[in-house]
N, C-alpha and C positions, 0 to 999 in steps of 0.2 A: 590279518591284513585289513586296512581302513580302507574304505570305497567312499570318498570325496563325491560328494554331489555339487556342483555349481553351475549356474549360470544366470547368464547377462543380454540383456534386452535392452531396445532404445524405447522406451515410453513417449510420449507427445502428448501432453495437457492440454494442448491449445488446437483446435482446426486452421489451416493456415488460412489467412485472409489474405487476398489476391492487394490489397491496399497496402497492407505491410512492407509488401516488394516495391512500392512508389513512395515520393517522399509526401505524399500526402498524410497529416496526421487530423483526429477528431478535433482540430481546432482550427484546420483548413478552412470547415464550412463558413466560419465566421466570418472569416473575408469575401466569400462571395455573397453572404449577404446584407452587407454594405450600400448604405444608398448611391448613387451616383453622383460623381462632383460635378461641380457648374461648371468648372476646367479643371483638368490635370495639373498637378503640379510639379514642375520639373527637380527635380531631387537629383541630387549626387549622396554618394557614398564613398569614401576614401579608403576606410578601412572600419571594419567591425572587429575588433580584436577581443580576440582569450586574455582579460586581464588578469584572471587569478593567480598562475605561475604553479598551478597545480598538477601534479604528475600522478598516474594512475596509482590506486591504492595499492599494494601489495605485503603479503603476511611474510614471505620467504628470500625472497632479493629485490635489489631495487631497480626501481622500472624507471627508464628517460622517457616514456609514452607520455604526452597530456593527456590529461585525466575527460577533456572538450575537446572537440574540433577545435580546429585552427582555419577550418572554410566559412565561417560565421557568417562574412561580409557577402559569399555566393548566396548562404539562405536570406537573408534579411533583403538580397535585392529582388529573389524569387518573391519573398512575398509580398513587398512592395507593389512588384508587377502584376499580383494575382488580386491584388486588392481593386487594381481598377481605377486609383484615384492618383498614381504616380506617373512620371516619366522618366522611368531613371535612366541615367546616363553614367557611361565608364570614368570610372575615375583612380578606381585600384588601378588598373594598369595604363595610367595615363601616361608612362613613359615608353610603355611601349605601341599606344595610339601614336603619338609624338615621333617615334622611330619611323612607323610605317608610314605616317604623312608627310615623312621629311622625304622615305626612297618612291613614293609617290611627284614627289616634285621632281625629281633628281632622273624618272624614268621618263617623265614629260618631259624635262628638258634636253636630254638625251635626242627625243624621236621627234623636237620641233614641235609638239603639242600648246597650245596654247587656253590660255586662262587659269586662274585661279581655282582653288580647293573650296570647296564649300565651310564656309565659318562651324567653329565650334562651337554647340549648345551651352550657354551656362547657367546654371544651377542658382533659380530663387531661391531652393532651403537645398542645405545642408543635414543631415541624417547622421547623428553622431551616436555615442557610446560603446557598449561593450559587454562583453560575459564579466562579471566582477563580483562572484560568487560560486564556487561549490565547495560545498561544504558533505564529506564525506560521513559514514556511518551518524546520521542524525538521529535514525533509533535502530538499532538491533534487540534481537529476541528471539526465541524458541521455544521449543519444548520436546523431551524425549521420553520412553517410556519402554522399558523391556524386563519380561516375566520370562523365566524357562526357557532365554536362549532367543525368546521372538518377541522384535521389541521395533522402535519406530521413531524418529526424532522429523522436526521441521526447523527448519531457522530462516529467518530474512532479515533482510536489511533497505535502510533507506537513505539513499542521498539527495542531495536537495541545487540546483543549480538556479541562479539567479541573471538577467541580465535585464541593463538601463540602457532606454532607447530617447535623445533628444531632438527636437528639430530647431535647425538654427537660419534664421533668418542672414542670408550673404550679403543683403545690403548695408545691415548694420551690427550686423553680429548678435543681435539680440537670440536669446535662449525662448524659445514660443511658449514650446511645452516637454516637459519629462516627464516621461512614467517606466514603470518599471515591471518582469513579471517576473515569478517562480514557480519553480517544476520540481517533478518529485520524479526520483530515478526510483525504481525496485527491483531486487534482488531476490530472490524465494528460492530455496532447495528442500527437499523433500524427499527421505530413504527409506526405505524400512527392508529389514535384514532379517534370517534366522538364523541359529548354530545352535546342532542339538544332536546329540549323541542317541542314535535312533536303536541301538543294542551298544553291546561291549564292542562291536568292531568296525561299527559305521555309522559315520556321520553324515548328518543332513544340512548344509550350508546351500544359500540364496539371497541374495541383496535385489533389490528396484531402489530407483528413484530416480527425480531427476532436477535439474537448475534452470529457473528463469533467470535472465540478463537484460533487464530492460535499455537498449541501445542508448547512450546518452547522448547521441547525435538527436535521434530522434525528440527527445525532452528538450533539447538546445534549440530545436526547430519548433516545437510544439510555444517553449517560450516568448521566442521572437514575434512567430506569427500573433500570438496574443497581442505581444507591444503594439505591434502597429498596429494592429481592431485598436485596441486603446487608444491611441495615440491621435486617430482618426478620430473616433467618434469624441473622444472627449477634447479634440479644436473644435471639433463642430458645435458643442456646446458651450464653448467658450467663446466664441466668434470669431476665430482665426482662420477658419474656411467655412466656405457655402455648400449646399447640397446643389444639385439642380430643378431647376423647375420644377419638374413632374412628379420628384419626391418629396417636392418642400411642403406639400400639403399633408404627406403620409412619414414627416420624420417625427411627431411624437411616440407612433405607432413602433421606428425604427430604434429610438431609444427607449421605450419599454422592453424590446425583444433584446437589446445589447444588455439593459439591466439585468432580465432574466436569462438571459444566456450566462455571463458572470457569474453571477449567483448559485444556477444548474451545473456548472464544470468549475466549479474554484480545484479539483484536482482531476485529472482523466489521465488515467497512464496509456503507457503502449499499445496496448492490446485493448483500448476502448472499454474500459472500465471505468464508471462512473466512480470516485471517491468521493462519496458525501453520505450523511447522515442514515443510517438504518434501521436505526432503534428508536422506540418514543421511550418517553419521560418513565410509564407501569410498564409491567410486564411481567407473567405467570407461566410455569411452566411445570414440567412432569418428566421427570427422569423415572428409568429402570436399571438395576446393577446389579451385579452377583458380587456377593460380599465375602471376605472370608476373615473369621478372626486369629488373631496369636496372642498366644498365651502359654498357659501350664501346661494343658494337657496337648499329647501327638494328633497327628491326624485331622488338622482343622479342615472341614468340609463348605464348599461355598455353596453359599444361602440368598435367595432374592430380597430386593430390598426395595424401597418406594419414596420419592422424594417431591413434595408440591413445595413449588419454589414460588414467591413472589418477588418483585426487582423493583426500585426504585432508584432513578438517575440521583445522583449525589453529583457529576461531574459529567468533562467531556468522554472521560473513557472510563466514569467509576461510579459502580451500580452497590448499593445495600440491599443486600439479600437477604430475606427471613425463608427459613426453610422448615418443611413439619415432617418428618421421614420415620419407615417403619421398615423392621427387617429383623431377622432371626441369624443366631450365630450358632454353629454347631460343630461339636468335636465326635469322630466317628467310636462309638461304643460309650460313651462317655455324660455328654449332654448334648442338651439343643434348647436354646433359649430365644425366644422374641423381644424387641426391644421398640422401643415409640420411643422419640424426639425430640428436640429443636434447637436450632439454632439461627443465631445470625453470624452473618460472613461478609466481607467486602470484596467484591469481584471488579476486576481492572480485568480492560480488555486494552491489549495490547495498542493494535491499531485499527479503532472501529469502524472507519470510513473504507477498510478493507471487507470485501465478501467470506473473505477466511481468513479470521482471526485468533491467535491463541489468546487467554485469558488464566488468570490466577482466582484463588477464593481463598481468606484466611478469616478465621472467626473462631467460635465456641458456641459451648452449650451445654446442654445435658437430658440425656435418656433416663428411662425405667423400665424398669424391668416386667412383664406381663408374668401374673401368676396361673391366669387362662386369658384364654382371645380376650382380648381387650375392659380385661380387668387388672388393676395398678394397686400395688401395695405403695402408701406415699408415705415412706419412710425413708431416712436417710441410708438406710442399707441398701436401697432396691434404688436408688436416684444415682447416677453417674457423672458430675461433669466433667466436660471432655474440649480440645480443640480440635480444631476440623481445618485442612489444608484439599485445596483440588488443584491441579493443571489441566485444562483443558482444552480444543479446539471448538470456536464454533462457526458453523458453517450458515450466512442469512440463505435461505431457498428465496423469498422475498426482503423487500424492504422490513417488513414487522414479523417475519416466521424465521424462526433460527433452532438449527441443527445441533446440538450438543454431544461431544465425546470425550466421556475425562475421565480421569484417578485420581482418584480419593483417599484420605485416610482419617480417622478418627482415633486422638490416642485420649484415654480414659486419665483424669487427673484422680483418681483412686484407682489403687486394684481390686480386683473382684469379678469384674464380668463375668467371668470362669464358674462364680462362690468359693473360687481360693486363690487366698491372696498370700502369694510366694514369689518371689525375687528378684532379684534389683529390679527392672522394668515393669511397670503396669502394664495392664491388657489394652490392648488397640485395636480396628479393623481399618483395614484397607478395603477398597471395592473399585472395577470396571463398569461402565455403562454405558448409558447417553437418553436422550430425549428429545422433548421440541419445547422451546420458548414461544410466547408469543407478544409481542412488544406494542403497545397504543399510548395517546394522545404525544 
């Protein structure tokens, strides 16, 4: 009889933030630190509309959900009001302002009440555009890995939502100013599983993991709020509105800090994570791995191994890597060999402005063979080149210190590692580890 072991837990990656549960997002603070207008400006809003016509992604049936809010015009008049420099007034439901002021007259007339309704405000600028982008899976990726039944995959994904915000002058229609902002939605799941026959009559099964959903309301809002900072400060530098008095002496001060601000959150998802830059230009590092080879003989035994890595930026998310690495291979009753190194490889990281990023390495090279500790016979018998493939995770602990965990394999463009060379396939090693990078200038 089998005796099934399982079970299931709910995990929690994140500590809840008490802010999360408000509609306040990391790009709230922007607005409240805005200089002060020399007057409010009276704004209407009509409508903020979902112009994309995009329906929630889905792999199995299909979904009539928009993929955005359809409340757009309620955030964009919230943060108008939060900025300080508005006075906005209702104008999406101006037909039903209209309704109540007509049973307003109609209930004075009724009871003998006399005088007029106080006039309706109207609107110097007009506040127009719309959501008129998302763009679904803009990058996906993962990586998985499982040995003897116990094994671990990641994958995420990114969407990207766009919206244009204008201010239109009502006296003559003129367009003042447009600008525009983009948000990155995130998606991360994260499992890892075992099944493993723990004798002939029972087995040992367990799953974890869990899914981030970054609310797309929220990125919608994060958006918006941006536009208007923008939209704001960059009239003010145009000359289509005034600060006031008391900050006109401290607005150069006000746009350096809007410059820097920009520049410090060009991405900041849900959960207040900064996406920007991690790594510098060099960077050196030092793995450790237990190695195992396949070949001819039974029994291959894993062996440590040693790896100084050096990195050099070639791109935005792609590093050349020179590597010097030493490590023994050994099959049990049989041999046990040392082997010294090198190669170069090109390491893509997926998405580097993320804290936990997976990454690839493909390259080559070639080893020798040690006849004692670190004496080399440099003959082409004892010389191996090989290519080298890794998937990795790496985890920054800071902006320039990163965490590495990957698998490896090197397969030998000759046979022989063994010293016999027998059938179809050459001899290879695979190997587990991880280390720490350290990343400068």
């Amino acid at each position: 009889m089998a005796v099934l072991l399982a079970g299931c837990g709910n995990l929690s990656p994140f500590q809840e933030d008490p802010e999360l549960r408000q509609t306040r997002t990391p790009a709230t603070g922007g607005l409240t630190e805005l200089p002060a207008p020399q007057e409010k400006l009276v704004a209407a809003v009509y409508r903020f509309r979902d112009q994309t016509g995009q329906y929630q992604p889905s792999e199995n049936v299909a979904s009539w959900s928009t993929a955005v809010t359809q409340g757009a015009t309620s955030i964009l008049l919230k943060a108008i009001d939060d900025s300080g420099w508005f006075d906005p007034i209702e104008r999406e439901g101006i037909s039903n302002l209209m309704n109540e002021r007509q049973i307003i007259r109609s209930i004075r007339a009724e009871h003998g009440e006399l005088g007029p309704l106080p006039p309706l405000l109207y609107a110097g600028l007009m506040l127009e555009g719309g959501i008129i982008g998302y763009d679904s899976n803009t990058m996906t990726g993962g990586m998985g890995a499982r040995y003897l039944g116990i094994g671990g995959s990641t994958e995420f994904r990114q969407d990207k939502v766009t919206v244009y915000l204008r201010a239109v002058s009502t006296q003559n229609s003129r367009i003042l100013k447009t600008v525009h902002s983009t948000e990155t939605i995130l998606s991360q799941k994260v499992d890892a599983n075992v099944f493993r026959f723990v004798d002939e009559s029972k087995i040992l099964e367990g799953e974890a993991g869990y899914t981030v959903n970054e609310p797309a309301t929220m990125a919608v809002t994060r958006a918006i709020e941006k536009a208007v900072e923008k939209l704001i400060m960059e009239g003010i530098r145009d000359g289509l509105w005034a600060v006031s008095e008391e900050d006109l002496a401290g607005l150069e001060d006000y746009m350096q800090a809007y410059d820097e601000r920009r520049k410090a959150r060009t991405e900041i998802d849900y959960f207040g994570r900064q996406l920007k830059e991690r790594r510098g230009r060099l960077g050196m590092g030092l793995e450790l791995e237990g190695q195992q080879y396949q070949g001819n003989y039974p029994n291959p035994l894993m062996r440590p191994s040693m790896i100084l890595n050096t990195y050099l930026r070639l791109g935005a998310n792609l590093y050349g890597n020179l590597s010097v690495h030493r490590g023994a291979i050994a099959a049990r009753e049989h041999f046990e060999t040392t082997y010294t190194g090198a190669h170069y490889a090109l390491k893509g990281i997926f998405y580097p402005e993320l804290t936990l990023s997976p990454y690839v390495k493909l390259g080559g090279g070639a080893m020798i063979a040690e006849s004692e500790p670190f004496r080399y016979d440099f003959d082409f018998d004892h010389i191996y080149p090989y290519l080298t493939g890794a998937v990795g995770l790496e985890y920054m602990l800071t902006d320039r210190l990163g965490l590495n965990l990957a698998a490896r394999g090197r397969y030998a463009l000759t046979d022989g590692l063994d010293s016999v060379q027998k059938g179809r396939y050459n001899d290879y090693i695979w190997s587990l580890g991880g280390g720490l990078v350290i990343y400068g200038l």
